[in-house]
mmCIF file of the N, C-alpha and C atoms, coordinates in Angstrom:
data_MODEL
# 
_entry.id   MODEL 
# 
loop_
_atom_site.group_PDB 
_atom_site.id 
_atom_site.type_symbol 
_atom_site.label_atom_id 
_atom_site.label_alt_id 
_atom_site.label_comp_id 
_atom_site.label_asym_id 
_atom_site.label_entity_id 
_atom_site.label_seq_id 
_atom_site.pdbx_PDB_ins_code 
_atom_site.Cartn_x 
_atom_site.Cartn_y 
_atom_site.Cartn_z 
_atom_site.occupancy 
_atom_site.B_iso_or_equiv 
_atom_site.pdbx_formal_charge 
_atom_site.auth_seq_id 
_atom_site.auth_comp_id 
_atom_site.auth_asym_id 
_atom_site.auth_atom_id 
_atom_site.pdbx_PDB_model_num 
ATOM 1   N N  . UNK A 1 1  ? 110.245 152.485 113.507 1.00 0.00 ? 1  UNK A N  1 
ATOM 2   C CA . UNK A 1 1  ? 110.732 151.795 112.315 1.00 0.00 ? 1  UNK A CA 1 
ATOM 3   C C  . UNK A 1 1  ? 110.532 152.620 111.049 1.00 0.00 ? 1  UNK A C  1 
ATOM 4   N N  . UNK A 1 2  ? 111.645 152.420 110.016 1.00 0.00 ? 2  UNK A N  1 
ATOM 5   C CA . UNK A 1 2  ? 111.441 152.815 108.875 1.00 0.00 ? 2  UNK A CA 1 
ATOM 6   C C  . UNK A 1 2  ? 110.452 152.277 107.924 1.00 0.00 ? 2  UNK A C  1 
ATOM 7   N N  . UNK A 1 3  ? 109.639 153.678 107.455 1.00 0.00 ? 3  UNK A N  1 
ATOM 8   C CA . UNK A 1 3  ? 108.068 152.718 106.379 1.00 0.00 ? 3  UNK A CA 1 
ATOM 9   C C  . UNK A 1 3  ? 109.205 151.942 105.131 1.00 0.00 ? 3  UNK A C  1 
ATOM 10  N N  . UNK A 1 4  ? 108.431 151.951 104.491 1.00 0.00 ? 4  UNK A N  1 
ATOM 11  C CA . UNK A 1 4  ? 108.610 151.165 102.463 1.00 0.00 ? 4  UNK A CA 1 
ATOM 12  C C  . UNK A 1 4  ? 108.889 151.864 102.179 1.00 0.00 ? 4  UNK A C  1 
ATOM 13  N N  . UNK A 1 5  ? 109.598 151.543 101.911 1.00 0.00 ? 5  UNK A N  1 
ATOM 14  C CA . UNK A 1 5  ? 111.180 151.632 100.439 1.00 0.00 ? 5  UNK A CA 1 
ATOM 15  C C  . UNK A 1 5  ? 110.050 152.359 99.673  1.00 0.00 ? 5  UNK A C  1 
ATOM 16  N N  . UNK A 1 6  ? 110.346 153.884 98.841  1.00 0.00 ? 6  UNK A N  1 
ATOM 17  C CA . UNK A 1 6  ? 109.408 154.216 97.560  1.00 0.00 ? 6  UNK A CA 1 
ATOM 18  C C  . UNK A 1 6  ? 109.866 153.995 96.497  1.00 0.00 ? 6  UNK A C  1 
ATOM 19  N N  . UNK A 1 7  ? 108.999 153.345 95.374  1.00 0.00 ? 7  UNK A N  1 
ATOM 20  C CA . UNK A 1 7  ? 109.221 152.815 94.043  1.00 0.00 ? 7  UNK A CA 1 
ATOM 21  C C  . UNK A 1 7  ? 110.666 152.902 93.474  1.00 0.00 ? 7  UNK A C  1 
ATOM 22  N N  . UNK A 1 8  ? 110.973 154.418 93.689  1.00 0.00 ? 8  UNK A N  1 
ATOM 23  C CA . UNK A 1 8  ? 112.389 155.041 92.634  1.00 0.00 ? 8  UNK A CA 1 
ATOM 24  C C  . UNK A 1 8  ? 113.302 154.715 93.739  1.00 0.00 ? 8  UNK A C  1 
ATOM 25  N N  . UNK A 1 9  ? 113.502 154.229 94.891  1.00 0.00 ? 9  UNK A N  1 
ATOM 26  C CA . UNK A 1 9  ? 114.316 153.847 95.507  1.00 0.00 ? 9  UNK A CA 1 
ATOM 27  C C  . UNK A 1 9  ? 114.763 152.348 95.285  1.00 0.00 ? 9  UNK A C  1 
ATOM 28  N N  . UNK A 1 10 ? 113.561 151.479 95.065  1.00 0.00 ? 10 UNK A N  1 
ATOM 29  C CA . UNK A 1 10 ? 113.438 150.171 95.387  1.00 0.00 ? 10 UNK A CA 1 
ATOM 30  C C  . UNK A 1 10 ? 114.179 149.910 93.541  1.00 0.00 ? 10 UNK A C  1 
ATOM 31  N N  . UNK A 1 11 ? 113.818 150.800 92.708  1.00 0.00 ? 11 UNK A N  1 
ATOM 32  C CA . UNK A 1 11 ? 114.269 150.522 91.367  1.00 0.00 ? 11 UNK A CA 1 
ATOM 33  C C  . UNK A 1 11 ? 115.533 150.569 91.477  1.00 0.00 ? 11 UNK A C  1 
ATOM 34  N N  . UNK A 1 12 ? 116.310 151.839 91.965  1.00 0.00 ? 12 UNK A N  1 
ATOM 35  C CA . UNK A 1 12 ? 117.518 151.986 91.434  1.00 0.00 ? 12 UNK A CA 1 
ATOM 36  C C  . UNK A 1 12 ? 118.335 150.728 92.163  1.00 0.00 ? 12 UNK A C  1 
ATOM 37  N N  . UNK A 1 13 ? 117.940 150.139 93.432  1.00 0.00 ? 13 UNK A N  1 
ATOM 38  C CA . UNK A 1 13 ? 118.355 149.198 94.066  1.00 0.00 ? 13 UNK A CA 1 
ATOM 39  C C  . UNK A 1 13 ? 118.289 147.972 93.043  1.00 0.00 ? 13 UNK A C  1 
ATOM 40  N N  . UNK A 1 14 ? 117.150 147.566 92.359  1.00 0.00 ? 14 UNK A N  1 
ATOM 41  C CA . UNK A 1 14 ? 117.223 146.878 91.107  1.00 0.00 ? 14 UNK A CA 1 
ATOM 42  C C  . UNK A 1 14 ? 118.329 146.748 90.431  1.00 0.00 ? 14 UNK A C  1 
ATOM 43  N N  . UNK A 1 15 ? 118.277 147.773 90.028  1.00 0.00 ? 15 UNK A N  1 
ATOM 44  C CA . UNK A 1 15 ? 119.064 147.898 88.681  1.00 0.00 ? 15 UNK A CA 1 
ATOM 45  C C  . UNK A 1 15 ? 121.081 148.289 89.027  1.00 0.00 ? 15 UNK A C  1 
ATOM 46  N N  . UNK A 1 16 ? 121.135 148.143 90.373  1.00 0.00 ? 16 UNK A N  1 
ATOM 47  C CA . UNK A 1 16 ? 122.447 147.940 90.839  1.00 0.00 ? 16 UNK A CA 1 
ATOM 48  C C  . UNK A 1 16 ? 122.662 146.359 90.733  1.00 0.00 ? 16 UNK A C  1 
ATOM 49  N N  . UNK A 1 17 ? 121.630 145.322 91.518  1.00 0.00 ? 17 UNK A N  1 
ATOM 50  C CA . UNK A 1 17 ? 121.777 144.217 91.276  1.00 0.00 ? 17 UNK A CA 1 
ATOM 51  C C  . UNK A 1 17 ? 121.909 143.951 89.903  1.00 0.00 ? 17 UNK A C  1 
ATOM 52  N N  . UNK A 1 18 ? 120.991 144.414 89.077  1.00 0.00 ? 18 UNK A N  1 
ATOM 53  C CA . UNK A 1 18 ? 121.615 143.861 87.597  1.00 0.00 ? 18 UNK A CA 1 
ATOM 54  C C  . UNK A 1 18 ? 122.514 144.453 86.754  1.00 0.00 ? 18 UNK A C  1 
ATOM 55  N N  . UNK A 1 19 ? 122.919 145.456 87.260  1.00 0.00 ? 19 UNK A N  1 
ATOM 56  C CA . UNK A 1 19 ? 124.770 145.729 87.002  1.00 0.00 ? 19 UNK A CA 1 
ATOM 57  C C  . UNK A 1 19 ? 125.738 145.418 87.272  1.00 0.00 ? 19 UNK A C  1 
ATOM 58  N N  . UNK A 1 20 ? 125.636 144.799 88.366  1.00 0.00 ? 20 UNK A N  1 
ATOM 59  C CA . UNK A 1 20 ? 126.570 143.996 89.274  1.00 0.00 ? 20 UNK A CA 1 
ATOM 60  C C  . UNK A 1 20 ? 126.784 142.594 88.753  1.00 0.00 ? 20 UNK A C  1 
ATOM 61  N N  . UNK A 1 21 ? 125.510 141.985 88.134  1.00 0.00 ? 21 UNK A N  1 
ATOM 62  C CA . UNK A 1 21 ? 125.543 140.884 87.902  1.00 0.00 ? 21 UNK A CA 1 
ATOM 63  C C  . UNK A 1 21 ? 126.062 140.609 86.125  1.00 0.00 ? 21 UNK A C  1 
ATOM 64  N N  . UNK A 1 22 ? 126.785 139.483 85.949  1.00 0.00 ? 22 UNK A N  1 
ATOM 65  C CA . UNK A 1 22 ? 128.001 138.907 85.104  1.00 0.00 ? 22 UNK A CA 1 
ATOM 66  C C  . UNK A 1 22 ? 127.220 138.791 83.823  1.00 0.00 ? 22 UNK A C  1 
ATOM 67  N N  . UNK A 1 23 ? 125.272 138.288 84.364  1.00 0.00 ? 23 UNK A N  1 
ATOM 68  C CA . UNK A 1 23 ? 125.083 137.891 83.269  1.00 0.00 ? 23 UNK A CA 1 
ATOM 69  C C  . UNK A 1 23 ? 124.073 138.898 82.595  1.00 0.00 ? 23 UNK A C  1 
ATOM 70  N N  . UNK A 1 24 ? 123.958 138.720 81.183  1.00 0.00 ? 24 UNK A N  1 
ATOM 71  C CA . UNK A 1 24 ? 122.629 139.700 80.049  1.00 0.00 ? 24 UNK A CA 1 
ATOM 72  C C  . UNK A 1 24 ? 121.360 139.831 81.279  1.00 0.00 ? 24 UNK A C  1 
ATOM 73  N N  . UNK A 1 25 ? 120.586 138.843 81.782  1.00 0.00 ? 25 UNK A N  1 
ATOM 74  C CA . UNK A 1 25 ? 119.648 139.397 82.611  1.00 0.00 ? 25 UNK A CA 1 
ATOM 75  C C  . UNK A 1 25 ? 119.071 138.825 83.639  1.00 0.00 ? 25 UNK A C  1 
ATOM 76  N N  . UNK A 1 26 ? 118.684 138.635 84.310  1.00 0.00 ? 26 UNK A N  1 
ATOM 77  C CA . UNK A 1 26 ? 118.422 137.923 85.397  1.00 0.00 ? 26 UNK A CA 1 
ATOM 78  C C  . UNK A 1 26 ? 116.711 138.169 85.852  1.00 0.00 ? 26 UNK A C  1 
ATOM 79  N N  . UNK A 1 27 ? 115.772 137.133 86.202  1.00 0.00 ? 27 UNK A N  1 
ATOM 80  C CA . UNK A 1 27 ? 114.699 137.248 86.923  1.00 0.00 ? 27 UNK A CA 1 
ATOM 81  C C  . UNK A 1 27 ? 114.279 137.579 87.850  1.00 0.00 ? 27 UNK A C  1 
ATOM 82  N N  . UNK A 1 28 ? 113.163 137.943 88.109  1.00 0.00 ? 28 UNK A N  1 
ATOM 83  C CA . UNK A 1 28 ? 112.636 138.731 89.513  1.00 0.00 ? 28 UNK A CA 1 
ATOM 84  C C  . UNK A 1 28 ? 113.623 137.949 90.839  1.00 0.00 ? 28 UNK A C  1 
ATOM 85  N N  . UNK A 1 29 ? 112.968 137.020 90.451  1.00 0.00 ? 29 UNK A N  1 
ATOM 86  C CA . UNK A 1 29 ? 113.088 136.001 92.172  1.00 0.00 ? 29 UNK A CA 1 
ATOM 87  C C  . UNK A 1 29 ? 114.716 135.808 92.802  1.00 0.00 ? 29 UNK A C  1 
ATOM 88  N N  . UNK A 1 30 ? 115.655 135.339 91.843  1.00 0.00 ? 30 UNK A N  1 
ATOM 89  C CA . UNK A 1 30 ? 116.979 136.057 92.168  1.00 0.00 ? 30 UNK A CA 1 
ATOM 90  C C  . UNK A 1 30 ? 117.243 137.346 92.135  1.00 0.00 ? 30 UNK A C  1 
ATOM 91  N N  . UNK A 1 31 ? 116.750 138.761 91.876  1.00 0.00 ? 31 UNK A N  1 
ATOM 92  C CA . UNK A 1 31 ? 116.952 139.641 91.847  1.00 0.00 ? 31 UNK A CA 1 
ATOM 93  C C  . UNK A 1 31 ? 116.389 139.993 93.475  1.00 0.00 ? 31 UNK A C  1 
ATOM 94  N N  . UNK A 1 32 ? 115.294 139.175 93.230  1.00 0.00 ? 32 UNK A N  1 
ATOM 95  C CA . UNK A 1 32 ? 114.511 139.280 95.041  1.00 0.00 ? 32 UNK A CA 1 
ATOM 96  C C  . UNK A 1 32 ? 115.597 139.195 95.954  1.00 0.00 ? 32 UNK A C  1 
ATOM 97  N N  . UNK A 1 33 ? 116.053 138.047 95.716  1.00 0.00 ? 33 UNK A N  1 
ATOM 98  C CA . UNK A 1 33 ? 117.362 137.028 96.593  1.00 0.00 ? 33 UNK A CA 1 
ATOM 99  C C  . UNK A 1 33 ? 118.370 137.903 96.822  1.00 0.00 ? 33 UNK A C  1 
ATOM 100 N N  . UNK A 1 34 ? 118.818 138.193 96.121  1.00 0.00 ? 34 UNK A N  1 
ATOM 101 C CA . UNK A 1 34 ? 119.790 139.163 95.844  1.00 0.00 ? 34 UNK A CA 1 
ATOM 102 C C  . UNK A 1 34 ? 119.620 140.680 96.973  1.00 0.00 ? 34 UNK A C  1 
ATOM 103 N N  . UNK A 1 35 ? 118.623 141.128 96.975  1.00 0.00 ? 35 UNK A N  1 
ATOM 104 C CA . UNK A 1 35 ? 118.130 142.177 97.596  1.00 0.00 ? 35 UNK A CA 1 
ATOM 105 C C  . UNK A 1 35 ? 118.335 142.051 99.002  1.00 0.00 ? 35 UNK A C  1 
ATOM 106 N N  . UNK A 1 36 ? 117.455 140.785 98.877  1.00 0.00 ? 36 UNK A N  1 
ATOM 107 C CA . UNK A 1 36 ? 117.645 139.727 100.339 1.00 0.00 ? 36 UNK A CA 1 
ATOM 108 C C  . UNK A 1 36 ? 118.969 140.047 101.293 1.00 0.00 ? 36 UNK A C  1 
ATOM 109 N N  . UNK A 1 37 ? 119.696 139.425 100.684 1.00 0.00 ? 37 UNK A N  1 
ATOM 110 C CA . UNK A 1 37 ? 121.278 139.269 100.966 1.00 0.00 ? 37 UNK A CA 1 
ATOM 111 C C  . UNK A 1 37 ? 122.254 140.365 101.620 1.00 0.00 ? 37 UNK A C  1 
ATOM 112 N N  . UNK A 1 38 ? 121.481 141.802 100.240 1.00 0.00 ? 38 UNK A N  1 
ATOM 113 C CA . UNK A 1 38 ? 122.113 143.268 100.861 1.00 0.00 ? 38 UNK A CA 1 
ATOM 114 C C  . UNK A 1 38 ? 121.072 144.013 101.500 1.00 0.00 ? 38 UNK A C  1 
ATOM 115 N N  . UNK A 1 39 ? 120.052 143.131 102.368 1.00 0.00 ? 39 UNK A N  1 
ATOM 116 C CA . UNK A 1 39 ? 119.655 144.064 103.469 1.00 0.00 ? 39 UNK A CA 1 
ATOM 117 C C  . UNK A 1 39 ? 118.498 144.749 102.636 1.00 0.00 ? 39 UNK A C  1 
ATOM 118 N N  . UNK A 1 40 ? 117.689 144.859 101.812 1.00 0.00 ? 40 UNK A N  1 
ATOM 119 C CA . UNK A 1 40 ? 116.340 145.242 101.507 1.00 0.00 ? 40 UNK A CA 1 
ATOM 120 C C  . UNK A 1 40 ? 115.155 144.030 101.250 1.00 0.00 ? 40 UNK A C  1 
ATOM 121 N N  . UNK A 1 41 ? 114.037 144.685 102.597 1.00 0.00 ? 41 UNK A N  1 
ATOM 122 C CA . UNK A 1 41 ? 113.278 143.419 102.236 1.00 0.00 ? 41 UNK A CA 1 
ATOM 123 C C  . UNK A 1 41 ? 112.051 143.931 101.361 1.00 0.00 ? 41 UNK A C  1 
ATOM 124 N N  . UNK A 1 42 ? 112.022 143.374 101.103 1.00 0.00 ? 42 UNK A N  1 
ATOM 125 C CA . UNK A 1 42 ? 110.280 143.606 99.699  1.00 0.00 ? 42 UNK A CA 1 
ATOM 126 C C  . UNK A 1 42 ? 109.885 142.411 99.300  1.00 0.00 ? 42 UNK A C  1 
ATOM 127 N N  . UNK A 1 43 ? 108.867 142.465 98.627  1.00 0.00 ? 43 UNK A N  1 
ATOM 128 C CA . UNK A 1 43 ? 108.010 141.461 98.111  1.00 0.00 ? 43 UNK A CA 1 
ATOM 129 C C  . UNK A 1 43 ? 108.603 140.749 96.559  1.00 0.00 ? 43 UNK A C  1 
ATOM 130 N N  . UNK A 1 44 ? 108.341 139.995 96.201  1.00 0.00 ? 44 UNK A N  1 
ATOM 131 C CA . UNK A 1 44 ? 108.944 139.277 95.246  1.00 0.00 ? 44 UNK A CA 1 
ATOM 132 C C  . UNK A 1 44 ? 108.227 139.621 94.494  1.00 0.00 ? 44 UNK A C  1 
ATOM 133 N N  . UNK A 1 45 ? 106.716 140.053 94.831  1.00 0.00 ? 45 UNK A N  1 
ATOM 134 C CA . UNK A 1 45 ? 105.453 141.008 93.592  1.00 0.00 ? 45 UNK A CA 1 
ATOM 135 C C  . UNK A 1 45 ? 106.443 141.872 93.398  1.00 0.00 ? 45 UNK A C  1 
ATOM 136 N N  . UNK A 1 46 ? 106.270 142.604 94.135  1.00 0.00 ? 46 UNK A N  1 
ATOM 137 C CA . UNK A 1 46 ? 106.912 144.150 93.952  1.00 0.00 ? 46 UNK A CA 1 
ATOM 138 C C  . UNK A 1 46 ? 108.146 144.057 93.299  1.00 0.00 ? 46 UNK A C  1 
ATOM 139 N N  . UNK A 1 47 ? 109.008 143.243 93.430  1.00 0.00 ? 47 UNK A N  1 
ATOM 140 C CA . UNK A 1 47 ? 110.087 143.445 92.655  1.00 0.00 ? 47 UNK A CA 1 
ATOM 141 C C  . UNK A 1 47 ? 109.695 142.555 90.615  1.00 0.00 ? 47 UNK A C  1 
ATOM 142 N N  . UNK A 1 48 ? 108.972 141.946 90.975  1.00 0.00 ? 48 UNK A N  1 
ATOM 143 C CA . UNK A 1 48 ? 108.142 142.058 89.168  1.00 0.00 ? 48 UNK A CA 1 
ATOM 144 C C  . UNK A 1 48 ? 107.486 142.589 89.044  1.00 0.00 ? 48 UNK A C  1 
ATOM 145 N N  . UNK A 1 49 ? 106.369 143.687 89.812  1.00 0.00 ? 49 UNK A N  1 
ATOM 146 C CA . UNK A 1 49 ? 105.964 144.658 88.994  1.00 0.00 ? 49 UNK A CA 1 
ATOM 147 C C  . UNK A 1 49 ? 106.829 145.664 89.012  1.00 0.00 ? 49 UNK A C  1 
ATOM 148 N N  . UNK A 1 50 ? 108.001 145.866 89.163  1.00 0.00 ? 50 UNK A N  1 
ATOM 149 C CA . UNK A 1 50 ? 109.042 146.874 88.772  1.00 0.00 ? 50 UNK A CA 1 
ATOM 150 C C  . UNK A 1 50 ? 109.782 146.838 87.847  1.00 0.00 ? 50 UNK A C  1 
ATOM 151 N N  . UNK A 1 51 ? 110.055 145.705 88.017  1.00 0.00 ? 51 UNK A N  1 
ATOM 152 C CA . UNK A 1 51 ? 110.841 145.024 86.646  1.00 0.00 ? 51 UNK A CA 1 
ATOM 153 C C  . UNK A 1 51 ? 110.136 144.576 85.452  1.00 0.00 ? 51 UNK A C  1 
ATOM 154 N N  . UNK A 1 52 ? 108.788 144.396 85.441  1.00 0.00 ? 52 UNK A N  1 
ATOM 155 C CA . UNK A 1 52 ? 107.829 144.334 84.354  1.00 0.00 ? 52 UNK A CA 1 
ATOM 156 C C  . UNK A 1 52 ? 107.540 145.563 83.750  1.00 0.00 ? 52 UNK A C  1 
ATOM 157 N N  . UNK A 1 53 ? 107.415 146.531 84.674  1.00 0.00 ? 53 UNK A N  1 
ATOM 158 C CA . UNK A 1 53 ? 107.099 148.101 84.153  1.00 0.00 ? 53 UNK A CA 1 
ATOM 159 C C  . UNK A 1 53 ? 108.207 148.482 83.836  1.00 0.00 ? 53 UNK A C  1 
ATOM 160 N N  . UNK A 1 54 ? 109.130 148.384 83.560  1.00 0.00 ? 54 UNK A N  1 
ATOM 161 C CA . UNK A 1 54 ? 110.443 149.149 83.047  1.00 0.00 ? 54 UNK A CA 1 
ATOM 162 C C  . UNK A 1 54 ? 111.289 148.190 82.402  1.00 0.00 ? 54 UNK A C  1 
ATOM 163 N N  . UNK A 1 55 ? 111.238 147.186 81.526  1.00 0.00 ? 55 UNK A N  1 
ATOM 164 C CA . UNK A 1 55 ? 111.168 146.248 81.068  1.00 0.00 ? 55 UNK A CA 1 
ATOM 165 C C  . UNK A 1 55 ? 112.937 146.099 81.591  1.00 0.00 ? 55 UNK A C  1 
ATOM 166 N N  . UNK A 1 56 ? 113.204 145.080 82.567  1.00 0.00 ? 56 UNK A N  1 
ATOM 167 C CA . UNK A 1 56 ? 114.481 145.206 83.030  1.00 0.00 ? 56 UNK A CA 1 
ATOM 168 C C  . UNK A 1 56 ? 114.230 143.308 83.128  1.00 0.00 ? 56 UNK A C  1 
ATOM 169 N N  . UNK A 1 57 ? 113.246 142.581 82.661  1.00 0.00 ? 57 UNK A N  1 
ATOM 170 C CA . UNK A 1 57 ? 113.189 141.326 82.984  1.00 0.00 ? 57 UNK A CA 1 
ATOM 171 C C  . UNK A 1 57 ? 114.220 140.784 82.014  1.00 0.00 ? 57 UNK A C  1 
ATOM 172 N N  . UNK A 1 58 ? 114.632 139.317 82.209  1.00 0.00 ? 58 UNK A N  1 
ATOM 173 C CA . UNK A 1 58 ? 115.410 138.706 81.428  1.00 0.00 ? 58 UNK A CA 1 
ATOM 174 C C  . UNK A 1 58 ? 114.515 138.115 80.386  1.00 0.00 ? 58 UNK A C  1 
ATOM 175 N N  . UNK A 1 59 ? 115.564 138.164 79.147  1.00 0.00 ? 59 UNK A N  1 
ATOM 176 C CA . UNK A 1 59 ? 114.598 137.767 77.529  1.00 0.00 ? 59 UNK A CA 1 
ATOM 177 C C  . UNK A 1 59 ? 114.211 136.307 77.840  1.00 0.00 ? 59 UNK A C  1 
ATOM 178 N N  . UNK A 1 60 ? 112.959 136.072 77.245  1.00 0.00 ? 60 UNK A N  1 
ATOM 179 C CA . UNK A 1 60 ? 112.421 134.825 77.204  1.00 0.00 ? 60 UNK A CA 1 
ATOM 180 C C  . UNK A 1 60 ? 112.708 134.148 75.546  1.00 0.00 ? 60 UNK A C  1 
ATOM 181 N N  . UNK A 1 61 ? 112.397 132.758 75.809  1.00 0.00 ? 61 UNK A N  1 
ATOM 182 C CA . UNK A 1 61 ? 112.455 131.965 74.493  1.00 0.00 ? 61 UNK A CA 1 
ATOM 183 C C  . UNK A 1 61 ? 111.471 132.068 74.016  1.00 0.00 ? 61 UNK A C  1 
ATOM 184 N N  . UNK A 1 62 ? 111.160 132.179 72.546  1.00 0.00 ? 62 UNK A N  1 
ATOM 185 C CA . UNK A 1 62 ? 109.982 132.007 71.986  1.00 0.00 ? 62 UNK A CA 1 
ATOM 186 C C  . UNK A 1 62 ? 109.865 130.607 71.881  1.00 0.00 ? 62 UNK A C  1 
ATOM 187 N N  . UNK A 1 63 ? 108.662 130.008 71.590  1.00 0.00 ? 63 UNK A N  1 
ATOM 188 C CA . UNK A 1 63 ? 108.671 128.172 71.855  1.00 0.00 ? 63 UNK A CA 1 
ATOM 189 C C  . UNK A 1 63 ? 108.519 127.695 70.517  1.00 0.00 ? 63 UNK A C  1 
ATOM 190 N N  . UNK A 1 64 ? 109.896 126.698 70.601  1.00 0.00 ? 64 UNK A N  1 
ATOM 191 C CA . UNK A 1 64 ? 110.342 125.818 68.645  1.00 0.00 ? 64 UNK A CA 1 
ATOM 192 C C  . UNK A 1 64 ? 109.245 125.386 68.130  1.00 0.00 ? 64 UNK A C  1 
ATOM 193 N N  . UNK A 1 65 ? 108.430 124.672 68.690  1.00 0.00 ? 65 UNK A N  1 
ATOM 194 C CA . UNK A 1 65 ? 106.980 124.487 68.064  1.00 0.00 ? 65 UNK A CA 1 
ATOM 195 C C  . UNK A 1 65 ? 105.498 124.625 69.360  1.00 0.00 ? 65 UNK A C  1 
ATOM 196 N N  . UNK A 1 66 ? 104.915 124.572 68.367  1.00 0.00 ? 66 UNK A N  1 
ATOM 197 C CA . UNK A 1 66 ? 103.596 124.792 69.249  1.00 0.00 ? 66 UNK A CA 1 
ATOM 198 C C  . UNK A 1 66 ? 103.326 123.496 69.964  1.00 0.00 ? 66 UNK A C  1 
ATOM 199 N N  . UNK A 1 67 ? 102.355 123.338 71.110  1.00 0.00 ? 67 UNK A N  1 
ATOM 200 C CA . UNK A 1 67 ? 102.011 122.788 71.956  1.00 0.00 ? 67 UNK A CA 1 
ATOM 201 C C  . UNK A 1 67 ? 101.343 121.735 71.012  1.00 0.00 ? 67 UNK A C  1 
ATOM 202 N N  . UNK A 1 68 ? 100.651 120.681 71.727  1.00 0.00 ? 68 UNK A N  1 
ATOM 203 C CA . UNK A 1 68 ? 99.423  120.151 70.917  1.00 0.00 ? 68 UNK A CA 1 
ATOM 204 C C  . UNK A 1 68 ? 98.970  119.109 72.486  1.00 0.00 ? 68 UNK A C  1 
# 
């Protein structure tokens, strides 16, 4: 059997899914899914610490008011 996918492989595979995809950015876990689908398996860690280190995550909301 073939070992693990190395980092710069598993990225550029990333970042095809989020070229491919319609929208501004998309999250780990569909990006996971996604991977899924075309035949690479990995960890759903691994695909956010890849996407955390190379800031490829989708923008978050800042929150309208504070908690209480």
């Amino acid at each position: 059997p073939v070992g693990p996918m190395p980092d710069a492989a598993l990225l550029d595979a990333i970042r095809a899914v989020l070229t491919a995809s319609p929208f501004h950015g998309e999250g780990h876990r569909k990006v996971w899914a996604r991977l899924r689908v075309a035949g690479v398996r990995t960890s759903k860690r691994r695909v956010l610490r890849l996407m955390r280190e190379h800031h490829l995550l989708a923008p978050t909301r800042a929150p309208s008011s504070p908690r209480r």
